[in-house]
MDAnalysis code that builds the backbone (N, CA, C; Angstrom):
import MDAnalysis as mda
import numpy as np

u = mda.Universe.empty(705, n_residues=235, atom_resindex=np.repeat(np.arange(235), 3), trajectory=True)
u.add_TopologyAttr("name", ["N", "CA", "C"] * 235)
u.add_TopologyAttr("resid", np.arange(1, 236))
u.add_TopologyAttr("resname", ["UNK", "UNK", "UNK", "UNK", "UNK", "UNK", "UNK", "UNK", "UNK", "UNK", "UNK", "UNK", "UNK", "UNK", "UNK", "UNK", "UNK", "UNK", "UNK", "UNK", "UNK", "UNK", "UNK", "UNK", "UNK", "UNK", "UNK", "UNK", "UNK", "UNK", "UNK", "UNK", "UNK", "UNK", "UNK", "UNK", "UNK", "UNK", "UNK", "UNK", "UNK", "UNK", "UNK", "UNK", "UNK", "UNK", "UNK", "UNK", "UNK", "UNK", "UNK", "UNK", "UNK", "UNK", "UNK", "UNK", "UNK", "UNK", "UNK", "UNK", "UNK", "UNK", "UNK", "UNK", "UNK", "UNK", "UNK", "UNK", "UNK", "UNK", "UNK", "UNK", "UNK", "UNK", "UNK", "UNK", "UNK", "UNK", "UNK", "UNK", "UNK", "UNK", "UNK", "UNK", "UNK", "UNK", "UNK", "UNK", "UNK", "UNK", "UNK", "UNK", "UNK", "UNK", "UNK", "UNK", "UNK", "UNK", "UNK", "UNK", "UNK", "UNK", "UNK", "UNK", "UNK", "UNK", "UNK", "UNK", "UNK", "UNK", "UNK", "UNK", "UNK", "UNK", "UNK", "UNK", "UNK", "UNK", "UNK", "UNK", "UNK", "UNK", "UNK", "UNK", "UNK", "UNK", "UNK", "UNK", "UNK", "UNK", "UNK", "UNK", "UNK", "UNK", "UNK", "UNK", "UNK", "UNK", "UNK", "UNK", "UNK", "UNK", "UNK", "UNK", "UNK", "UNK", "UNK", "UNK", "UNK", "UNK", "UNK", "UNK", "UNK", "UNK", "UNK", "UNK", "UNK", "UNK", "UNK", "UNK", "UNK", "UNK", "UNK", "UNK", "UNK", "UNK", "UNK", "UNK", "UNK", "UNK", "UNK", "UNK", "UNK", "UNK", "UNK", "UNK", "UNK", "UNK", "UNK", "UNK", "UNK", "UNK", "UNK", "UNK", "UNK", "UNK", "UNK", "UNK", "UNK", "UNK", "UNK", "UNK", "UNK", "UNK", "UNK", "UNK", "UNK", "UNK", "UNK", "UNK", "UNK", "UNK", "UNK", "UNK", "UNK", "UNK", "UNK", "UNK", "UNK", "UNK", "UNK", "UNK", "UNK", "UNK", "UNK", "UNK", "UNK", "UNK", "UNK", "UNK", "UNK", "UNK", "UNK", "UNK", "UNK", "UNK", "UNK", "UNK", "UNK", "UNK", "UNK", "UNK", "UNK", "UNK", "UNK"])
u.atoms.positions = np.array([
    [100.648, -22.560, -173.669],
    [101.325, -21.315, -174.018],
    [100.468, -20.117, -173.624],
    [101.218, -19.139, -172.757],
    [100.321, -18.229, -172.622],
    [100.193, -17.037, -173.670],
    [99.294, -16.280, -174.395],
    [99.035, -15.215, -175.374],
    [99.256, -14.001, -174.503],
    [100.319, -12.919, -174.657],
    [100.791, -12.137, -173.794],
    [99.191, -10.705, -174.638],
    [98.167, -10.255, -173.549],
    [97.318, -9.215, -174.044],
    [98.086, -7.945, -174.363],
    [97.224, -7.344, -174.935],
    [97.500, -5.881, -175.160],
    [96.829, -4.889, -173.930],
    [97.608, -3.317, -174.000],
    [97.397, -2.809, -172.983],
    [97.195, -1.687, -172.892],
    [96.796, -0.645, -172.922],
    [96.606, 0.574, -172.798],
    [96.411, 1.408, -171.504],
    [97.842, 2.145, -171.648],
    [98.172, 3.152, -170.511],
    [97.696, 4.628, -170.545],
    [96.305, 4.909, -169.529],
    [96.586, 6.354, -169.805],
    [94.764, 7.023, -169.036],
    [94.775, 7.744, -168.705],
    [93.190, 7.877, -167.956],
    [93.005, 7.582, -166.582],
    [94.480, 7.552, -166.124],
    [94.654, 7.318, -164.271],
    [94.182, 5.662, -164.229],
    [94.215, 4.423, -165.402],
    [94.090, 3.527, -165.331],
    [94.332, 2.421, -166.459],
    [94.684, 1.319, -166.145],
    [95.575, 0.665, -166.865],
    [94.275, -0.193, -167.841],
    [94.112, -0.419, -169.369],
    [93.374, -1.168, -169.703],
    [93.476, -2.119, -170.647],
    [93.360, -3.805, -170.469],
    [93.530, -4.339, -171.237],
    [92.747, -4.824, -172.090],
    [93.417, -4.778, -173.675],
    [92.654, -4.901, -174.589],
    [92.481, -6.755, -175.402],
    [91.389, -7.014, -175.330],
    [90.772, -8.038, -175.763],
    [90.306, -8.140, -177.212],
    [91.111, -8.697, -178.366],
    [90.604, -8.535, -179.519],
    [89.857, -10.321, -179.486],
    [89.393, -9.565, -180.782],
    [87.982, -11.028, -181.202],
    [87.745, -11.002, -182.072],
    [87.221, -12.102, -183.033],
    [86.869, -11.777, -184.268],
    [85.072, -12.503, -183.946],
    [84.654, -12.725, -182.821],
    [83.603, -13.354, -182.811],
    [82.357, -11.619, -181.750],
    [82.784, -10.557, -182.372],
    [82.202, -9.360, -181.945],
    [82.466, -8.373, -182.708],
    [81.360, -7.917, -182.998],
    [81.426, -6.400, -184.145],
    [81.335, -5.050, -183.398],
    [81.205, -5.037, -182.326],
    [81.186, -3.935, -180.870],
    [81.939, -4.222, -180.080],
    [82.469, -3.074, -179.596],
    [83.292, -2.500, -178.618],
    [82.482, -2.689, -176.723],
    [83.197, -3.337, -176.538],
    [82.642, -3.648, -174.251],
    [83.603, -3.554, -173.520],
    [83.297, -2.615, -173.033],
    [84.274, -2.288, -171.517],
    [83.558, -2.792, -170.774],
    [84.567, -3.658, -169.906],
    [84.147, -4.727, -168.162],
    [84.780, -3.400, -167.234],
    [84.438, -3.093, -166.083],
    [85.144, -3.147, -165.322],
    [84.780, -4.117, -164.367],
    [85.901, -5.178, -163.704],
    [85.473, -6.256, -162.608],
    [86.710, -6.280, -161.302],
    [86.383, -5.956, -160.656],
    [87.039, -6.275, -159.604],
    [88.107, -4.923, -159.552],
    [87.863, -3.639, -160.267],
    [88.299, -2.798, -160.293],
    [89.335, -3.029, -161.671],
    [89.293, -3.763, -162.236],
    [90.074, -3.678, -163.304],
    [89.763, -3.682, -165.248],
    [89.947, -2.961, -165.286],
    [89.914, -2.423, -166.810],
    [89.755, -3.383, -167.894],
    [89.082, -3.758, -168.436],
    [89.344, -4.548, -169.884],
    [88.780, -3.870, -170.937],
    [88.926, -4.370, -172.493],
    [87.432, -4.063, -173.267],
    [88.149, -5.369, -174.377],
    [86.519, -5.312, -174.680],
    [86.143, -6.513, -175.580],
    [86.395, -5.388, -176.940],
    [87.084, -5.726, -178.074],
    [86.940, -5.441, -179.465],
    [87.242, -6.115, -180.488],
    [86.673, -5.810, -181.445],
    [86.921, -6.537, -182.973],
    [87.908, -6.491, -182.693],
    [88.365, -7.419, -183.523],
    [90.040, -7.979, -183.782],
    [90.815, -6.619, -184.919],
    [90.183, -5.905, -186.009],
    [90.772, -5.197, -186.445],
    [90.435, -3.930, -186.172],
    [90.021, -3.523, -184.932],
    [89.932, -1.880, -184.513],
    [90.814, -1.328, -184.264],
    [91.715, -0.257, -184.385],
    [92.721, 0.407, -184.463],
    [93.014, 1.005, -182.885],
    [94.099, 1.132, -182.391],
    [94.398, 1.215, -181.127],
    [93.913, 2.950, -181.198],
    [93.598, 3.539, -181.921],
    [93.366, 5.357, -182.087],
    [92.060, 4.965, -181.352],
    [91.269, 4.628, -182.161],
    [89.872, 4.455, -182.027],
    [89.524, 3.861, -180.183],
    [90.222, 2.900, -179.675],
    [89.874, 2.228, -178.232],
    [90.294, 2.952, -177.623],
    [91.278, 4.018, -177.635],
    [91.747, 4.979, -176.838],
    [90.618, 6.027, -176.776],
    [90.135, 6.567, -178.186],
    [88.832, 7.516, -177.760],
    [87.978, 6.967, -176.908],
    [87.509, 5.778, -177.352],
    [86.623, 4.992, -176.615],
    [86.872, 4.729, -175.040],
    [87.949, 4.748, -174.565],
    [88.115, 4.386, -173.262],
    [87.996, 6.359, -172.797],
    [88.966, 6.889, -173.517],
    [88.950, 8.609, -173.072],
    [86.834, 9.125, -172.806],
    [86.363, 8.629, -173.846],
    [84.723, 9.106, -173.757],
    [84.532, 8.104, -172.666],
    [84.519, 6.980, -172.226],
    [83.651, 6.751, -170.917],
    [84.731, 6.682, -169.685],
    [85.765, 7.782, -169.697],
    [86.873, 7.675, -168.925],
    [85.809, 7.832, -167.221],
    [84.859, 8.618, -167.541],
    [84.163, 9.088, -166.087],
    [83.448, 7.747, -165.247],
    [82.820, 7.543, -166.563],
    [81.873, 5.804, -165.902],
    [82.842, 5.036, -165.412],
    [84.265, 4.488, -166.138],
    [85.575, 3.807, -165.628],
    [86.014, 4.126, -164.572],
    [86.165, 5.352, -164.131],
    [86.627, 5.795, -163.118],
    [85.158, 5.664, -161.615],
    [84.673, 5.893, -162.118],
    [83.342, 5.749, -160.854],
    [83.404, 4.030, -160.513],
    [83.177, 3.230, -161.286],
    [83.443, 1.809, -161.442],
    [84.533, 1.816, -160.409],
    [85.744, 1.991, -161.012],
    [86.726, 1.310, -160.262],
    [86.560, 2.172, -158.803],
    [86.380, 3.290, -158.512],
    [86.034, 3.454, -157.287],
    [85.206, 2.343, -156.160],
    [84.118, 2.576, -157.294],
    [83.059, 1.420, -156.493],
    [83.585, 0.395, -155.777],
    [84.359, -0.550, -156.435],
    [85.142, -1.941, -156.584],
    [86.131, -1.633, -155.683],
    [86.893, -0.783, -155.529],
    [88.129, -0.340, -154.534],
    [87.813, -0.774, -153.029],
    [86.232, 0.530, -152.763],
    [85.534, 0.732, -151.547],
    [85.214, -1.229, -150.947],
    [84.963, -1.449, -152.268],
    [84.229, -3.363, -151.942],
    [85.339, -4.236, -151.887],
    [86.592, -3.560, -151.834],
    [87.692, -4.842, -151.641],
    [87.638, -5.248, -150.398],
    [88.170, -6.636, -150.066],
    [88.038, -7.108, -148.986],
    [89.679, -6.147, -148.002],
    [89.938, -6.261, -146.434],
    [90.689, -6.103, -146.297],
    [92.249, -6.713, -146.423],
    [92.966, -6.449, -146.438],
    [94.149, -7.039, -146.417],
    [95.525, -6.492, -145.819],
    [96.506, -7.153, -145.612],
    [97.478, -6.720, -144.979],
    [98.357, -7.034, -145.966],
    [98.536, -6.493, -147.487],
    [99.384, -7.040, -148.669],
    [99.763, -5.537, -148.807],
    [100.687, -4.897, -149.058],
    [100.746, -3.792, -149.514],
    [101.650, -3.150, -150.744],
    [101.795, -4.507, -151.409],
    [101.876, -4.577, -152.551],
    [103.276, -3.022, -153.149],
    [104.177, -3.782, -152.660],
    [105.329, -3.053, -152.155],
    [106.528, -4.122, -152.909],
    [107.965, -3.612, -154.046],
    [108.856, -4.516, -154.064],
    [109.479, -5.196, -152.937],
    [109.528, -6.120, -152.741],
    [110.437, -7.029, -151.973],
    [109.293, -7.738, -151.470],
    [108.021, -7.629, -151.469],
    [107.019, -8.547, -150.643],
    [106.927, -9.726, -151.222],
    [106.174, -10.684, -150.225],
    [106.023, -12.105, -150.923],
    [104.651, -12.392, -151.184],
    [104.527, -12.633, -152.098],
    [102.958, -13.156, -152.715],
    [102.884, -15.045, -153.257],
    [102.451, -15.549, -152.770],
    [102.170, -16.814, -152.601],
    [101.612, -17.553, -154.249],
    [102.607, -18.492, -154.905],
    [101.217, -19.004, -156.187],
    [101.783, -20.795, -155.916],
    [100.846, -21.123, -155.950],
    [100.697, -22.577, -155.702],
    [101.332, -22.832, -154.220],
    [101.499, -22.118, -153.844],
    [101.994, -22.517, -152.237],
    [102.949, -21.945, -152.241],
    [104.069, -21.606, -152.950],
    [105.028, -20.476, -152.993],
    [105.396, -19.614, -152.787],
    [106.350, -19.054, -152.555],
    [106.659, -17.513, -151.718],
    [107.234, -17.092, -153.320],
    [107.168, -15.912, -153.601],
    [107.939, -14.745, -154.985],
    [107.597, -13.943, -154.578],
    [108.986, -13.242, -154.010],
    [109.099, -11.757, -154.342],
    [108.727, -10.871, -154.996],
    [108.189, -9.925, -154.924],
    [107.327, -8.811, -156.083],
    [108.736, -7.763, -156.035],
    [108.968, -7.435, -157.419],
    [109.703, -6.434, -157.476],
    [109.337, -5.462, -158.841],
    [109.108, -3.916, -158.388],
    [108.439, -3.412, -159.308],
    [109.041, -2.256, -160.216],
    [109.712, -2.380, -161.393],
    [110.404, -1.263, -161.638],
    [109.311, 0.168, -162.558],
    [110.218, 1.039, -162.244],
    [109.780, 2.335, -163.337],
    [109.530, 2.557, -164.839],
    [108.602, 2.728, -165.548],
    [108.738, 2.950, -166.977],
    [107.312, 2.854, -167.440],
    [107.418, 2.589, -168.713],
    [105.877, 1.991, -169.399],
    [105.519, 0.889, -168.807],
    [104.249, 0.912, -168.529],
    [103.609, -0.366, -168.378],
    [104.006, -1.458, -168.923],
    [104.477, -2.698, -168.160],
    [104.563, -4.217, -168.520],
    [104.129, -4.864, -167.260],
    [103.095, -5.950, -167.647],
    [102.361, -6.448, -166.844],
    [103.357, -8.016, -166.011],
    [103.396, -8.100, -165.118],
    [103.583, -9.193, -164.486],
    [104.338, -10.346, -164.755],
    [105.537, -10.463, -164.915],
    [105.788, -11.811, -165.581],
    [106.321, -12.418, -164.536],
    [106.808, -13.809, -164.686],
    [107.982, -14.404, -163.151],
    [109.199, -15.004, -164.104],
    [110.221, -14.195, -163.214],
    [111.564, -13.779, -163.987],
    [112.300, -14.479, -162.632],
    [113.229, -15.110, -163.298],
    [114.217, -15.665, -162.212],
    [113.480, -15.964, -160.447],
    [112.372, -16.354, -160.394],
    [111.874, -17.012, -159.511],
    [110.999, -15.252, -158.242],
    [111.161, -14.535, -159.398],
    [110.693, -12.761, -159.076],
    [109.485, -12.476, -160.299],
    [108.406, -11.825, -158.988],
    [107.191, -11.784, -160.165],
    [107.977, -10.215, -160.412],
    [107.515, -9.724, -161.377],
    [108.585, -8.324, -162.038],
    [107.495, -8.152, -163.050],
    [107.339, -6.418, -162.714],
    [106.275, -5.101, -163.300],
    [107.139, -4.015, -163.122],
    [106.226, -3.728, -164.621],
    [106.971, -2.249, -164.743],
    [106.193, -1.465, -164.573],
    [105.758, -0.746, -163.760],
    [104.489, 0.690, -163.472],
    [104.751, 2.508, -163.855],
    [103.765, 2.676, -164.071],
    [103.899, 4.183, -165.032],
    [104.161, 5.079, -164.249],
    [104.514, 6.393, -163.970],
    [104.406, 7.184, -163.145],
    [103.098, 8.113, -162.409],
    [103.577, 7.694, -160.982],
    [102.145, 8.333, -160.607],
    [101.638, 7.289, -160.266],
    [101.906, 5.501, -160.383],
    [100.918, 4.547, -159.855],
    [100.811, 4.471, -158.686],
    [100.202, 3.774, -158.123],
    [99.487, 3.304, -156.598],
    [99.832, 1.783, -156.262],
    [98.964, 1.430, -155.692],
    [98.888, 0.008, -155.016],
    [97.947, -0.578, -155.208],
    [96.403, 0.041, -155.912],
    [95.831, -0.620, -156.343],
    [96.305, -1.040, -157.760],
    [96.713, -0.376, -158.472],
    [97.508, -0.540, -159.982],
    [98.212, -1.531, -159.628],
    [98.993, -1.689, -158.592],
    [99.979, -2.798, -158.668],
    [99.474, -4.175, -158.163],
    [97.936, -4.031, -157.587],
    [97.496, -5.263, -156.995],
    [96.568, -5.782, -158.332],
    [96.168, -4.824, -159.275],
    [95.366, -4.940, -160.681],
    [96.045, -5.871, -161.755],
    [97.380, -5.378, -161.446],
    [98.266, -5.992, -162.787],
    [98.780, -7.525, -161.922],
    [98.708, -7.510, -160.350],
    [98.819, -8.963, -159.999],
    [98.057, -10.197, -160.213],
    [96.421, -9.296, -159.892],
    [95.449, -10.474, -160.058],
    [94.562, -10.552, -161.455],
    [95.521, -9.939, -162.418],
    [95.417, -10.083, -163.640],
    [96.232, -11.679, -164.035],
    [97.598, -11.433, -163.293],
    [98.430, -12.449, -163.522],
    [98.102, -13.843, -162.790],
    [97.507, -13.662, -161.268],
    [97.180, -14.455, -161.231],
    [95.626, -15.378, -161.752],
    [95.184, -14.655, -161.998],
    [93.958, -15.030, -163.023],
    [93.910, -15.766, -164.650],
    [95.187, -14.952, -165.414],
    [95.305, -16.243, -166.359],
    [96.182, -17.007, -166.023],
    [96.900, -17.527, -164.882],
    [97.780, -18.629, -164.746],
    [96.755, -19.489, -163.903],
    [95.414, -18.955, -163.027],
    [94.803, -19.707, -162.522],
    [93.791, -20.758, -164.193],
    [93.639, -20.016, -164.761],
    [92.855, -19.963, -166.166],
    [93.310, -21.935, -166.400],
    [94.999, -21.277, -166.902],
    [95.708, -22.310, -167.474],
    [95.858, -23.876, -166.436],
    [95.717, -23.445, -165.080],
    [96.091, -24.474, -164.356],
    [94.700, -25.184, -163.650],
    [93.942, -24.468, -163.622],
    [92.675, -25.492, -163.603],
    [92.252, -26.178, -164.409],
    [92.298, -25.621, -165.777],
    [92.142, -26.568, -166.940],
    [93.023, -27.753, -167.011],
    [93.975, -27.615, -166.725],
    [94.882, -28.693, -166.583],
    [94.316, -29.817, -166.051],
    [94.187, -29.294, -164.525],
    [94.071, -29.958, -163.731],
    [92.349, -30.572, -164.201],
    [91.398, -30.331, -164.697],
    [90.445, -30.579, -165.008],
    [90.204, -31.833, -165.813],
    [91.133, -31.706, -166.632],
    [91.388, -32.479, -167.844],
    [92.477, -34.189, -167.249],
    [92.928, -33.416, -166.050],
    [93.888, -34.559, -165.981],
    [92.695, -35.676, -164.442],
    [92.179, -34.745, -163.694],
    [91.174, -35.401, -162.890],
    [89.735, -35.966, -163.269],
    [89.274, -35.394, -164.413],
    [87.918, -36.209, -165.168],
    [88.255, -37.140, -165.552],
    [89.601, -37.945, -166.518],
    [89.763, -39.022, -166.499],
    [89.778, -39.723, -165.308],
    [90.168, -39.178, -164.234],
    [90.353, -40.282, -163.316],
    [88.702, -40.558, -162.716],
    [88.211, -39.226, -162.450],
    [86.711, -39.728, -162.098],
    [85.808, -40.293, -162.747],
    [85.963, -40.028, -164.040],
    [85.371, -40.718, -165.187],
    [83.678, -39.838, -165.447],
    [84.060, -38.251, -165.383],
    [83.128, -37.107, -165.821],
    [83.568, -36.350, -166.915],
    [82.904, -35.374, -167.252],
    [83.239, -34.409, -168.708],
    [82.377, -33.229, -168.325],
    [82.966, -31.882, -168.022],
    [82.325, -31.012, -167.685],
    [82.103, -30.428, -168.932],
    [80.551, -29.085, -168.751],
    [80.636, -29.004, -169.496],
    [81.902, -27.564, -170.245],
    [81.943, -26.488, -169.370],
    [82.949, -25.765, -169.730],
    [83.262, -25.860, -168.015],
    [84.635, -24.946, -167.886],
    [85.225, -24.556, -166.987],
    [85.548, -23.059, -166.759],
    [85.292, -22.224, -165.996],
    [85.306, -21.064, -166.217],
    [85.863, -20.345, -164.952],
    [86.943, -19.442, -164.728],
    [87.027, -18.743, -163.478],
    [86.679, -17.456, -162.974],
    [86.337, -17.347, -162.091],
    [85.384, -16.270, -161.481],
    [86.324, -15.805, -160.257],
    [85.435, -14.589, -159.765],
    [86.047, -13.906, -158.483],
    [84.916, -14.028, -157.552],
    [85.248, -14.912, -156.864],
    [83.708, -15.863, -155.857],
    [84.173, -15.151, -154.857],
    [83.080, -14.160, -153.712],
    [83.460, -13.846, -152.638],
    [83.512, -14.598, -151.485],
    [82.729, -15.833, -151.150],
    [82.765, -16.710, -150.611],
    [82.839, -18.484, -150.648],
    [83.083, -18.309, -151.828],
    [82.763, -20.262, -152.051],
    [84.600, -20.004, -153.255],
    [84.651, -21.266, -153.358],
    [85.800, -22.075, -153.840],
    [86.020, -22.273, -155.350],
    [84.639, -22.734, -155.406],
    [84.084, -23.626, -156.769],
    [82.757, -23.816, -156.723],
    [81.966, -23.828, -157.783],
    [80.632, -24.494, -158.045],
    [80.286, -25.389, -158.944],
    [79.201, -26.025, -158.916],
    [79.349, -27.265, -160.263],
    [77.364, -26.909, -160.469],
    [77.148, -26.308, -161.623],
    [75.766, -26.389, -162.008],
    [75.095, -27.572, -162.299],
    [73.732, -27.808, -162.337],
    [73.120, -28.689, -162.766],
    [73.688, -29.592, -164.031],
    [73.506, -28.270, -164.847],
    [73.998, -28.357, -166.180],
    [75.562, -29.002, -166.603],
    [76.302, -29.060, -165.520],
    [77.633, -29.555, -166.175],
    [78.841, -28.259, -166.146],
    [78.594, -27.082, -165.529],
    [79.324, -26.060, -165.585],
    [79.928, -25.787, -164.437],
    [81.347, -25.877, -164.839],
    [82.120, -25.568, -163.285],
    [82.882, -24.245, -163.520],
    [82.833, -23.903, -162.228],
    [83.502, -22.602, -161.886],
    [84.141, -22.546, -160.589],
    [85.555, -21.882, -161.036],
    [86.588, -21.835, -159.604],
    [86.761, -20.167, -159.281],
    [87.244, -20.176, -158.186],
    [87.805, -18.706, -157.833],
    [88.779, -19.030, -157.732],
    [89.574, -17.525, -158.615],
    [91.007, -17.876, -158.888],
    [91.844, -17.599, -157.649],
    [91.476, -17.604, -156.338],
    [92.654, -17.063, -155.452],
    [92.792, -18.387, -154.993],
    [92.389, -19.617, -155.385],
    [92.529, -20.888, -154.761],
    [94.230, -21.485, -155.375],
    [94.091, -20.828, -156.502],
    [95.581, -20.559, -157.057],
    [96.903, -19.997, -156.524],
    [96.655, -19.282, -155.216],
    [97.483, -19.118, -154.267],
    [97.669, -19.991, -153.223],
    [97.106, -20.935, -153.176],
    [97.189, -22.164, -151.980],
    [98.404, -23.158, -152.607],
    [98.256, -23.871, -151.734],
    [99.160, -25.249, -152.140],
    [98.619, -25.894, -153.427],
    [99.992, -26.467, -153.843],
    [98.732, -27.281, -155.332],
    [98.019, -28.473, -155.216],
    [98.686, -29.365, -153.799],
    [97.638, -29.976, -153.304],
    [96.521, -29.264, -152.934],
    [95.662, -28.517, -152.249],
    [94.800, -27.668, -151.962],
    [93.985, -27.458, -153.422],
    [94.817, -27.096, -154.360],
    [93.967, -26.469, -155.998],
    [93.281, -27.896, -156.239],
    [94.323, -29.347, -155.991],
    [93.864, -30.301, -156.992],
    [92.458, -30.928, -155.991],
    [92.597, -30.418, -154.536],
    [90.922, -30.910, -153.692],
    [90.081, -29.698, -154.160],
    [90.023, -28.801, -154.560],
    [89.183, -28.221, -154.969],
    [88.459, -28.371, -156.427],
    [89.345, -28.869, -157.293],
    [89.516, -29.564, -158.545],
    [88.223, -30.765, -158.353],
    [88.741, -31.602, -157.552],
    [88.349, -33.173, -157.257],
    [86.939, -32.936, -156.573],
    [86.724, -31.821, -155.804],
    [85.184, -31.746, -155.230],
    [84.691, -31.919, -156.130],
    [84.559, -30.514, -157.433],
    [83.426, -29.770, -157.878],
    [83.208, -30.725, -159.153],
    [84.481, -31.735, -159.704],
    [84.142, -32.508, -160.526],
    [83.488, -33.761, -159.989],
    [83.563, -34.074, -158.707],
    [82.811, -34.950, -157.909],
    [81.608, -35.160, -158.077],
    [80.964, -33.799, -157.767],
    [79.832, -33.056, -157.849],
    [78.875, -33.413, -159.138],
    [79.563, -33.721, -160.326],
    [78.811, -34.477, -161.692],
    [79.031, -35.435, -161.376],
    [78.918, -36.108, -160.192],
    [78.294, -37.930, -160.260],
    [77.420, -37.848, -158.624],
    [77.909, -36.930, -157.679],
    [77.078, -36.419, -157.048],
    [76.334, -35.134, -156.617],
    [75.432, -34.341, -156.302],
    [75.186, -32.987, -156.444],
    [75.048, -32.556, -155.336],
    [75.428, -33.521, -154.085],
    [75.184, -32.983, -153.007],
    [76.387, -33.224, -151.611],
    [76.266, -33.160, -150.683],
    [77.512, -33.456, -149.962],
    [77.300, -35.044, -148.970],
    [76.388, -35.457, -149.535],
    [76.252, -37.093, -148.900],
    [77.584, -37.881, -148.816],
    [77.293, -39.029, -148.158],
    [78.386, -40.077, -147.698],
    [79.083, -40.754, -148.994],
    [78.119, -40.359, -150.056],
    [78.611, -41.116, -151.593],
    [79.391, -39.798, -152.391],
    [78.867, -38.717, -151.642],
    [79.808, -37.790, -152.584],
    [81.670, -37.502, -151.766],
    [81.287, -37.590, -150.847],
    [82.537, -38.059, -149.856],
    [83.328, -39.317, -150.079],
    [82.747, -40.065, -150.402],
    [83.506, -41.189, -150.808],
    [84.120, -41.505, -152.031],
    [83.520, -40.155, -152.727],
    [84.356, -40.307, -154.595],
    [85.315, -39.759, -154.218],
    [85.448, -38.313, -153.316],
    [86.668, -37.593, -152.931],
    [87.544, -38.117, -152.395],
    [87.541, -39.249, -151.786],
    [88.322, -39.779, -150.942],
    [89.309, -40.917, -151.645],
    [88.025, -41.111, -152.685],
    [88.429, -42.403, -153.700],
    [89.874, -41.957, -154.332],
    [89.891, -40.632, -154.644],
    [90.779, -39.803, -155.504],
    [91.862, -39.509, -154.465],
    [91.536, -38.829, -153.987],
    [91.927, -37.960, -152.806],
    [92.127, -38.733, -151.214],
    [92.934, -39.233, -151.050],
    [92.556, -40.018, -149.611],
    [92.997, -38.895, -148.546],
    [93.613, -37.991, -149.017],
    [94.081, -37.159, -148.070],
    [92.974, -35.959, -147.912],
    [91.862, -35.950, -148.439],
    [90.968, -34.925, -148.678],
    [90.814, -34.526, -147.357],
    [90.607, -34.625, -146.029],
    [90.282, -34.316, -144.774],
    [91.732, -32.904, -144.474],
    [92.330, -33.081, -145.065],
    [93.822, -32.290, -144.437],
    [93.906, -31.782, -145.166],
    [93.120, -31.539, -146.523],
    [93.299, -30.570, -147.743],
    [91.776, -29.618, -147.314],
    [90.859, -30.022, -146.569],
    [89.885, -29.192, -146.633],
    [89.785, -28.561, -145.520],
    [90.817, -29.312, -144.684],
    [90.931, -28.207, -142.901],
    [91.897, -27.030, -143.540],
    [92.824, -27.169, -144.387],
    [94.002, -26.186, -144.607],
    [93.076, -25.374, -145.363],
    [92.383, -25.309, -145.979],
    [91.269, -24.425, -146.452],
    [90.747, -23.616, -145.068],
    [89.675, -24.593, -145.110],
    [89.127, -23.941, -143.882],
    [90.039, -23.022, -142.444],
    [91.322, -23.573, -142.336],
    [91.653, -22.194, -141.399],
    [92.694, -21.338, -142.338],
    [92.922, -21.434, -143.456],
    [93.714, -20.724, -143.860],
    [93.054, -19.729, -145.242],
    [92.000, -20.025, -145.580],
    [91.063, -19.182, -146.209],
    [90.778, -18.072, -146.635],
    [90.978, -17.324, -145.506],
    [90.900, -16.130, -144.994],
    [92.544, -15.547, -145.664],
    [93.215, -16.038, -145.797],
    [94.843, -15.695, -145.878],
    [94.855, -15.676, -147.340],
    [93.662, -15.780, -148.414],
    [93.981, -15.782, -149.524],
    [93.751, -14.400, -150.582],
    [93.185, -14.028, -149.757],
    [92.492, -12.287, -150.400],
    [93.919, -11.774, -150.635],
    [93.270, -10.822, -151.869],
    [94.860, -9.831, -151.638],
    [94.267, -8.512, -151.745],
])
C-alpha cells in the first residue's frame, strides 16, 4: 500500500513533508533538486511553512545547483508525452489547480500543477513518483529473489546513482538507482539478481556469473539491453 505524503505549495517550489515520530528536529534535503523536510510527526503545518519561508534562499540556491547538474535530456515533460515505467509507455497529462502529485489514472500518469510552474516542477513531481514506486518494487523483488538465491540483505535502499545500477556493500547493504524502474521488468529483476548475487560473490568472477545465470539464464540479453539502452533512462 502506498502512504500518499504531504505537500506544501508555495516559495517558487513544491515541498514534501515527511512526518516521524523517530526525530525531535526539523531537516530540509534538497536532492536532485527536489524539496523534502524531515519533521516531528506533531509539528503544525504554520510552523514548516515558516521554516521552509526562513531558508526559502538556501532552497532556492540548492535547487539551482541541482538543475545546472542535471543530466541532458530530450523529455520535455509536456501533456501527451510518454514516459516509460517497467517498460511501458503512459502518457503524462497535466492539469491546472493546487498541487496533486502524480498518480496513474486510467493507464495516464495525471498532475495537477500550480500556476506559474515549469518543467522542472513537472519532472520533480515525476521522479518523486517514480522513486516511491521504484521503493515498493525492488523490495518486492528483493524479497521474492533472496529466497531463490538463498541470501538476506542487510537493508535495501534507493538512491540516485549517476553511473552504476546497483551496489552491494561488504556489509550486506544494497542499493539501486531508481531509473532502472523505467526499463523492462525483466531488466529491474537482472539488476535485482546481480547485486543480490554479489552476497555469495563480491566480485565479477566465473562463479559470480554462474549464480546469475543459475537464476537468470537469460542474463546476457538483459545486460546488453542495459548496456545500449542506458543512456535512454535519464529524464
Amino acid at each position: 500500500m502506498i502512504i500518499e505524503p504531504e505537500y506544501i505549495e508555495g516559495n517558487g517550489f513544491i515541498t514534501e513533508v515527511i512526518r516521524t515520530s523517530r526525530t525531535k528536529s526539523a531537516t530540509i534535503k534538497v536532492e536532485d533538486g527536489i524539496v523534502s523536510v524531515v519533521v516531528p510527526k506533531q509539528l503544525t503545518g504554520d510552523r514548516i511553512e515558516r521554516l521552509l519561508s526562513d531558508k526559502q534562499d538556501w532552497i532556492k540556491n540548492k535547487i539551482r545547483h541541482d538543475r545546472e547538474a542535471l543530466p541532458t535530456t530530450q523529455k520535455q515533460f509536456v501533456s501527451g508525452e510518454a514516459f516509460s515505467y517497467l517498460g511501458r509507455n503512459y502518457r503524462l497529462k497535466i492539469n491546472h489547480g493546487g498541487y496533486v502529485p502524480v498518480k496513474l489514472v486510467h493507464g495516464r500518469l495525471v498532475t495537477t500543477m500550480p500556476e506559474g510552474f515549469n518543467h522542472y516542477m513537472v519532472r520533480n513531481t515525476l521522479v518523486r513518483w517514480y522513486r516511491r514506486h521504484a521503493e515498493i518494487k525492488f523490495n518486492e523483488k528483493v524479497k521474492r529473489y533472496s529466497e531463490v538465491i538463498g541470501v538476506k540483505p542487510v537493508s535495501v535502499a534507493i538512491k540516485d546513482f549517476k553511473s552504476r545500477w546497483g551496489s552491494c556493500s561488504a556489509e550486506g547493504k544494497i542499493e539501486f538507482n531508481w531509473k532502472v524502474i523505467i526499463a523492462p521488468n525483466r531488466v529491474v529483476d537482472y539488476v535485482v539478481v546481480h547485486e543480490l548475487s554479489h552476497l555469495k560473490q563480491h566480485d565479477h568472477s566465473p562463479l559470480f556469473w554462474q549464480e546469475v545465470e543459475r537464476v537468470l539464464p537469460d542474463y546476457r540479453d538483459l545486460k546488453e539491453w542495459l548496456k545500449v539502452n542506458g543512456m535512454k533512462l535519464e529524464m
